[in-house]
N, C-alpha and C positions, 0 to 999 in steps of 0.2 A: 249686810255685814254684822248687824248685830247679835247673831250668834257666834261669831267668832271674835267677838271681844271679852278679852280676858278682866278678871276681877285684877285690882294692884295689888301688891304688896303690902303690908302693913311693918313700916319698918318702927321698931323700938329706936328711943335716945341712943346716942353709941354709948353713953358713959354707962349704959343698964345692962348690956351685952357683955358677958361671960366668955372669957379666953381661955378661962380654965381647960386643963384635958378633961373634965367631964362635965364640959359644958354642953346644953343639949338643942345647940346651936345648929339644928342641920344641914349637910354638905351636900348641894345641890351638880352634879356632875355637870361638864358642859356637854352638850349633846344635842350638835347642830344639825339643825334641819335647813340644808340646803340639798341644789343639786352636785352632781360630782360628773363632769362630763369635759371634754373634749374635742376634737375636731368638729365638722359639722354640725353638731348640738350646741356645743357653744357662741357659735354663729347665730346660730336659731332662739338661743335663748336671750340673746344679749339685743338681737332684734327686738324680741319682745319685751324687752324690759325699759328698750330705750322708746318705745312708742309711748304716747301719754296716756291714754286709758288703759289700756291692757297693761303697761308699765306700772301705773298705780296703784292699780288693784294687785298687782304681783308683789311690790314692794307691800305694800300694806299685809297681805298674807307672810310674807315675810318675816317682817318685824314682829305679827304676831305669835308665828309659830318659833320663833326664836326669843322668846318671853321680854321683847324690848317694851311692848306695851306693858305688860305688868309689871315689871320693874324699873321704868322709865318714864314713862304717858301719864300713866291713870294712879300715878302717887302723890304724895306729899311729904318731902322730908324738911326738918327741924332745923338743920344745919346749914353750916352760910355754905356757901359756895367755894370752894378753893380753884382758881384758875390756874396756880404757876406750885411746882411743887421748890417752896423757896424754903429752907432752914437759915435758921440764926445759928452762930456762931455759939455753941454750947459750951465749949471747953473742955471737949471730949479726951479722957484722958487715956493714952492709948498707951500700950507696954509695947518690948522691946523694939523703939522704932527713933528714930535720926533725924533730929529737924535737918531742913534743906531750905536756902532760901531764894526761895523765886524770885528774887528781886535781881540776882546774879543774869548773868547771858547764859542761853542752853546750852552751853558746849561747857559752863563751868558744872551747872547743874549736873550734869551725866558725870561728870568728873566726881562730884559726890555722891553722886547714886552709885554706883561703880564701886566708891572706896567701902562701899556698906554690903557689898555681894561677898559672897564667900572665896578665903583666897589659895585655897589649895590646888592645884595644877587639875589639868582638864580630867575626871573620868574618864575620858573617853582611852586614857593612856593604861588603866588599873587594869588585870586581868578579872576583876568577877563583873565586869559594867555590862551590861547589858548590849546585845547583839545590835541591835537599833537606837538610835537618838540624833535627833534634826540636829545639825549644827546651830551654835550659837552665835550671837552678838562679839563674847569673848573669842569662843573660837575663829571665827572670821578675823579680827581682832590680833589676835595672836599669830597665825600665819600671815597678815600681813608686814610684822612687825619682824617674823623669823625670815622671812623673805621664801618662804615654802611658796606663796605665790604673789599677786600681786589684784587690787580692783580692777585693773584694768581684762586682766585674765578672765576674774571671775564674772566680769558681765560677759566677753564674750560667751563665755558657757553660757551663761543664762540667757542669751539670744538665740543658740542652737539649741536650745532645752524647750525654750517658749515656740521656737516655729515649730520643733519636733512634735509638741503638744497640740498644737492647731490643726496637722495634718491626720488624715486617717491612717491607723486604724484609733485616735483617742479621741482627736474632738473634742478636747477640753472644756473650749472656751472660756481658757483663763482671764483676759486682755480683752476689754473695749478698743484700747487705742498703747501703743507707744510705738516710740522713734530709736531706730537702733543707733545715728548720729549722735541726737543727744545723749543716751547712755554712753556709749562710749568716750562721748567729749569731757563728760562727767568721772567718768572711771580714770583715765587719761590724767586730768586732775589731781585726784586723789590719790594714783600711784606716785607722781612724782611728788607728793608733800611725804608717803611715807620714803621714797626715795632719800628726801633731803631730811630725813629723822623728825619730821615737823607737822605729825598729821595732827589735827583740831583735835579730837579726841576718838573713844572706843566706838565711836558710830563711825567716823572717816571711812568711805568705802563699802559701809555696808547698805544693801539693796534692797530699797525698803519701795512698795506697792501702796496705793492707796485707790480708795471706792469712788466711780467715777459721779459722786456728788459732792466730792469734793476740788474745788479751783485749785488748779496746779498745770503753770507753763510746762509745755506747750501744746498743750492741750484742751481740747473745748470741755466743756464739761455738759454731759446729755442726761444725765438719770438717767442711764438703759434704756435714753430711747432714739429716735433719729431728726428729731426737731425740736428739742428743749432749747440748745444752746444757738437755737437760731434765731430764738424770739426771748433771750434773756441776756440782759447785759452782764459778761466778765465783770466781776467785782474787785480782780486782784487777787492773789494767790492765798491760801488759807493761811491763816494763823501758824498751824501745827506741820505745813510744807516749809514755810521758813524757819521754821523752828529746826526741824532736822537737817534743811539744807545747810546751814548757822553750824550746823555740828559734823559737817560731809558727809552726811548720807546721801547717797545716788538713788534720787528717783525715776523710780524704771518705768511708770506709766499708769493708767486708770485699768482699775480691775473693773471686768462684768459683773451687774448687779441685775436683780427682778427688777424688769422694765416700774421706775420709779417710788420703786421700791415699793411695792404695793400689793407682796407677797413673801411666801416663807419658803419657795420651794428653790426658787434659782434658773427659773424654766425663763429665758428672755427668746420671745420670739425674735426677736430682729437680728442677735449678736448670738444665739445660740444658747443652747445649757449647758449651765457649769456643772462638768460632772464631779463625781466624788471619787478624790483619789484614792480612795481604798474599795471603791469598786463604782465601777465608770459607769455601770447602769443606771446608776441611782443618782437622786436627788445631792447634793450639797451643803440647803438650806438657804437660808436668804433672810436680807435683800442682800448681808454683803457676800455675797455667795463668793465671787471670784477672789476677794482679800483671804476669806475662811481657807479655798481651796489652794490659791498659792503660797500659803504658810505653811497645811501640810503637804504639798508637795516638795516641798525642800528648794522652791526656787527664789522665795526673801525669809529672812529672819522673820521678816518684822511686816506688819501691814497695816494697813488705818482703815478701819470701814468706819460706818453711822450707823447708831441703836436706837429704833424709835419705837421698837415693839419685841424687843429679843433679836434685829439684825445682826448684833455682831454676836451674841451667844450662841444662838441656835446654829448657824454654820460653825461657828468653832467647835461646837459638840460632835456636830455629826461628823466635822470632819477629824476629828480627834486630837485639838489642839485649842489652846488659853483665848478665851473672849473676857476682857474686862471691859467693864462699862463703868466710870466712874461715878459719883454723887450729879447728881445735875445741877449743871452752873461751875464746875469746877473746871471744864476746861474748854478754853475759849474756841468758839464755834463760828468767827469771821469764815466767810468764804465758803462756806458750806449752802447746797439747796436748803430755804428755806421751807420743806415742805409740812413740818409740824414744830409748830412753836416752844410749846411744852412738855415733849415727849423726846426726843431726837436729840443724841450728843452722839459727839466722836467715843470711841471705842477702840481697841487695839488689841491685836491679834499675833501672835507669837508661838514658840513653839516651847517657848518655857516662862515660869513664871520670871525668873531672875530679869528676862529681857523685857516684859510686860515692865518690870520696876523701871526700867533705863530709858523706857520711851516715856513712860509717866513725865519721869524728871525733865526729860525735854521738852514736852509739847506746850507742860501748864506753865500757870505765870501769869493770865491777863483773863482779866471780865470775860462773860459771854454773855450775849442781849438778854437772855434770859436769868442772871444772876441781879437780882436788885437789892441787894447786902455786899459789905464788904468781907472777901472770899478770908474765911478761917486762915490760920498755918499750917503746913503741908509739913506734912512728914513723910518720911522714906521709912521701907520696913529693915530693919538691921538683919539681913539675912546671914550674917555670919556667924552665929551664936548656934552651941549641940542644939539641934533637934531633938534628941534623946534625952534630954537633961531634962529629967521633970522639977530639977528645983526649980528653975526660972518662969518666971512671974508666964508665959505664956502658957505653962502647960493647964491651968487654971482657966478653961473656956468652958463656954456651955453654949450648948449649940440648941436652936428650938425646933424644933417638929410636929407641923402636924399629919399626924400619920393619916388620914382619911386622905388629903392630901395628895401626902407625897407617894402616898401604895397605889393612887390611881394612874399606873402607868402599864406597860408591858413586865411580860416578868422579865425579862432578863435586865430592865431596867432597875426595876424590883429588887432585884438579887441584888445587881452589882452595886448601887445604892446605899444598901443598908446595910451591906458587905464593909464598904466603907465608912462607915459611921462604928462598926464595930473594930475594926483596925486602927483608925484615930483614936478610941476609947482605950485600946491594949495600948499601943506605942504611946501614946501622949500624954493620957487620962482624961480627955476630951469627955465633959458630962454633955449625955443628951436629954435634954427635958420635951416632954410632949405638950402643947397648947391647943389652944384652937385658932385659926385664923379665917373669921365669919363671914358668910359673902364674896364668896372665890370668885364664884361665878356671873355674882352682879359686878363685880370688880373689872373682869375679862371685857362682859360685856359694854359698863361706863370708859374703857379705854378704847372699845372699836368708835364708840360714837364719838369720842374726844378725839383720836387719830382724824377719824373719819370728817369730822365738822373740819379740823382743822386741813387736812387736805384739800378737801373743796374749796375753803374759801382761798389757799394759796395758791392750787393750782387751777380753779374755775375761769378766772378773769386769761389765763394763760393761754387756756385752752380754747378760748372764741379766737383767737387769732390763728388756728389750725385747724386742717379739716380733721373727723373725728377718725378718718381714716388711717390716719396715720398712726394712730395708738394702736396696740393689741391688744384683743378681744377681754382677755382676761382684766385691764385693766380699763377698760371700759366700762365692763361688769361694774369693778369695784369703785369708780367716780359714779356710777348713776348708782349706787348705793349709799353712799358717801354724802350725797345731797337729800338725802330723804330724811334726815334727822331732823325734827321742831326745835327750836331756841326754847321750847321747856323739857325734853331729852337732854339737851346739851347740859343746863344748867343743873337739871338731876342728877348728872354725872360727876357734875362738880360736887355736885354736894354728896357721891359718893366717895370723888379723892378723900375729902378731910374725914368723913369717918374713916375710910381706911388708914389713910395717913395717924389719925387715933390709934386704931385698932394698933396695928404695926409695933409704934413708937413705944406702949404700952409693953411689948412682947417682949422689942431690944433693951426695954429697963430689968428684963429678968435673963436676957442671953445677949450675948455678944454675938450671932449670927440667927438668920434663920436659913435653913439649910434644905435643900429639896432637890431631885433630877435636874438637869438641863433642860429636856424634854422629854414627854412619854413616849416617845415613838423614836425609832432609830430612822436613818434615811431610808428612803424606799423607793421603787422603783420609778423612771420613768417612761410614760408613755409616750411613745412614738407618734403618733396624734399630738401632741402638747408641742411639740419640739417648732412647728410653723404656727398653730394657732394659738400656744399656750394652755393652760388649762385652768377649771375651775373644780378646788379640790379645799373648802373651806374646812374640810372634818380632820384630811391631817394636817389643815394651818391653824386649827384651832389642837389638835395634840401636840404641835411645836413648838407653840406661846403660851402654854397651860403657866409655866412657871415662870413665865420671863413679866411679868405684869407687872408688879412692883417697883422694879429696875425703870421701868418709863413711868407710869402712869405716877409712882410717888417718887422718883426721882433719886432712889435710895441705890447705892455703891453696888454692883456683882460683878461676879467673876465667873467661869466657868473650869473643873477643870477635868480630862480624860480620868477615867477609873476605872476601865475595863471594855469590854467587846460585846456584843450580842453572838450568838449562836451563827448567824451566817459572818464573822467579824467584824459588824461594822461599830465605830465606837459609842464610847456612853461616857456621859460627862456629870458632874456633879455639881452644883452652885450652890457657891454663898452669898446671901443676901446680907448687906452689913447696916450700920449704921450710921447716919448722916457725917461726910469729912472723914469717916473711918479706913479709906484707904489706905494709908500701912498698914493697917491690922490686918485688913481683909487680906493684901497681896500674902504679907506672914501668914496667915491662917495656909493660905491658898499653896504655899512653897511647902510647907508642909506637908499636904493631902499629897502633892505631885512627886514628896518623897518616898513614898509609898509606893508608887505605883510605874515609877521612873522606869525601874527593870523590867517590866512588864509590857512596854510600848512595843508594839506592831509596828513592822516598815507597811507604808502603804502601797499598795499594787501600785499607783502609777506614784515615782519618785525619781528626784533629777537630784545630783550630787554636783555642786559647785567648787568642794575642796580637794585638794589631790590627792589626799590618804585612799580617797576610794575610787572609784572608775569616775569617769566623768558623766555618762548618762547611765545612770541604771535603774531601768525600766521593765518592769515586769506584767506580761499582757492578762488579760484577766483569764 
């Protein structure tokens, strides 16, 4: 072996490293050397990787030719270790945005998120609005208030929408699991509170989905797989489930995710692939695939997945609708699989920014295990103030870029991208400044081994108590990967967070965001092969997480939001990366970009309509 041991790295102090735009810091592309294989080969490969000799020599070739030894193994870095990406309460002072106080009950909090939304009557009534747009929180909201219809109505739709979806010719696999009693015992409910003029608030009634890793009666909770929740004890219902139940939201059941989350694409061999509503062939994105896909299909407003590596971004992108992922630590994470300690938060999925605001207000309010400071003041973003008014204190942003970056993507990413960074500059005067942001790819790579260490060691002990058969190939692959990492990898990693966490912090003292793709690659298709055995396809789960790194690994605020289509239509999304506690800023930054581009949304081939202005199922075949 010792000719295939690589020389290390030689990493400089972080404080001697240059962020300048002409820094000559160079950009190392990710460019993974794995296999990419399916059916029967996967089989074959995962045998041989689970046997112990041939296994270790294959990992070891591995880690080599994916530069883990050289920029992990055989280095020495200066810097402590940072385990938890924790901020101190800075006193970050944010523009146009609404204290709120968490100290209130949820159902008040929405009540002030709410009075801070824009209040002029729906577009959807003006004649220049755009042919397509998901209903909202309001809207729903509003007709149940006009008595146009009623919750109890609109789940039954959404029960005929959801089997309609499970049967051929779609095949969704939206849904791991729900109860059509409980839905409707729950709608039933909430029609008679608006009955009696007395709903809790603008959530009352609206159908909100959430990612089956997270606790929520009556339901088991499995991580996409078929034996989690039979060798883990129910811990009680999450945080963020009573949080909305507290405000009448109807939860309609656990969305399909990549069996334990422990991919990007959404391919769950046991429960099926979630396909993409805007073209059924393809991928979704993942892990929270199914929340991504039932928000753009039109059948919940609103949906809760977990972000432990870009889970809730990357499906929202690809499926053409708002992934936020708050600061980490900001919103409490009881009841949730604990599968990665310092990387993994609740996240939230919507079809517009305004209602990403409304669910914020609900869910937060209480510690999560991983918050060891007392959590900042929360602000709401004032979304009612001209967007067009460049007097006002927000039009004064500056957004940071680095272009080697963010150009390494497809073109029509490319295009549509930078498209948009020129349109915020003319409408807004959004300045964009170029930096550098050093070590992308040592970065990518110290987060697979931190995910990864931290996987194993929570779900190792799990997994002796089940045969190994009952797991899917693909995710087999990635637990015997997952344990190959040394306790001096691990701790190199760490001591990449805090340079970057440096790097970073250094960039947002000269911009208010840093701004880059969603992903480089739009969803793509999939294999037929993949659908029983899964697949292993690291090259585009490493093009789906290029930009989502940040967001877990240092624990910093994004969003994502649609900006346009690729060439065969499938969508393209933009992110902002903010600054620690900056979520009002960001959501404002983010309602902004999504005014832009509002008239321009594509209905997606597969979409289900729950309000009665329009047919009840309309669904168009690919």
């Amino acid at each position: 072996m010792g000719s295939l041991v690589s020389k290390g790295r030689d990493y400089k102090p972080m404080e001697n490293v240059d962020l300048s735009a002409d820094s000559k810091e160079p950009y190392i592309k990710a460019e993974v050397k794995a296999p990419c294989m399916d059916g029967l080969l996967i089989r074959i490969f995962v045998w041989s990787l689970e046997s112990k000799l041939i296994g270790w020599i294959m990992l070891y070739i591995l880690k080599e030719m994916n530069l883990i030894h050289k920029f992990f193994t055989h280095v020495q870095l200066t810097e402590q270790p940072m385990y938890s990406p924790s901020y101190a309460d800075n006193e970050l002072e944010e523009k146009e945005v609404k204290s709120i106080n968490f100290k209130l009950p949820p159902h008040e909090r929405v009540c002030q998120a709410f009075n801070y939304l824009p209040k002029e009557s729906s577009n959807k009534e003006s004649s220049d609005f755009p042919v397509f747009q998901r209903w909202s929180i309001k809207d729903f909201s509003r007709a149940y208030l006009s008595g146009k219809t009623t919750p109890l109505l609109v789940a039954e739709r959404f029960i005929t929408a959801v089997r309609e979806s499970s049967k051929p010719p779609y095949q969704m696999s939206f849904f791991i699991n729900y109860d059509c009693d409980d839905i409707l015992k729950q709608a039933t409910i909430s029609t008679a509170r608006y009955q009696k003029g007395e709903p809790i608030s603008v959530l009352d009634g609206i159908l909100v989905a959430v990612k089956d890793e997270i606790d929520c009666l009556p339901y088991p909770t499995t991580g996409g797989t078929k034996w989690l929740h039979k060798v883990r004890r129910f811990q009680g219902e999450a945080f963020c489930v009573k949080s909305l139940r507290s405000c009448g939201a109807i939860i309609v059941g656990k969305t399909n995710m990549h069996e334990l989350g422990l991919g990007t694409s959404g391919i769950n061999p046991h429960y099926g692939a979630v396909r993409n509503p805007y073209d059924m062939t393809k991928v979704s994105g993942g892990s929270s695939s199914g929340s991504a896909a039932v928000a753009s299909a039109g059948l919940c407003p609103v949906t809760i997945g977990v972000d432990g590596g870009g889970s809730v971004r990357i499906p929202a992108s690809l499926c053409g609708v708002i992934g936020f992922k708050p600061t980490f630590g900001r919103l409490p994470d009881s009841g949730l699989l604990p599968f990665n300690w310092t990387l993994g938060m609740l996240g939230i999925i919507t079809g517009s920014v305004e209602d990403a605001a409304i669910v914020y207000a609900a869910i937060s309010g209480a510690h999560s295990r991983g918050s060891l400071i007392q959590l900042p003041v929360s602000f709401q973003p004032g979304l009612n103030f001209p967007l067009l008014d460049r007097t006002v204190s927000l039009s004064k942003i500056t957004l940071a870029k680095y272009p080697e970056w963010f150009n390494d993507c497809n073109d029509d990413i490319r295009r549509c991208c930078n498209n948009a960074l020129d349109r915020l500059y003319e409408s807004f005067g959004w300045q964009t400044i170029e930096v550098t942001l050093p070590e992308i790819e040592e970065m990518r790579l110290a987060h697979y081994i931190t995910i990864g260490s931290e996987c194993n060691a929570s779900l190792g002990p799990v997994m002796k108590k089940m045969a190994v058969e009952e797991l899917g190939w693909e995710s087999r692959a990635a637990m015997t990967i997952y344990g190959c990492f040394s306790s001096k990898e691990y701790l190199n990693a760490q001591r990449l967070r805090h340079r970057h966490m440096y790097f970073h912090m250094e960039i947002l003292k000269k911009a208010d965001v840093i701004v880059a793709p969603s992903t480089s690659v739009t969803a793509y298709p999939i294999q037929e092969n993949a659908m029983k055995y899964g697949e292993l396809d690291y090259i585009n789960g490493a093009a789906l997480v290029k930009y989502q790194i940040a967001g877990n690994f240092l624990g910093l605020p994004a969003i994502t939001v649609p900006v346009g289509y690729d060439n065969s239509g499938m969508p393209i999304g933009l992110q902002l990366i903010g600054r620690p506690w900056s979520e009002a800023t960001l959501l404002h930054l983010a309602y902004a970009v999504q005014s832009l581009y509002i008239k321009s949304c594509r209905k997606p081939m597969i979409f289900y309509d729950l309000l009665p202005e329009r047919a009840t199922s309309d669904v168009r075949d690919a």
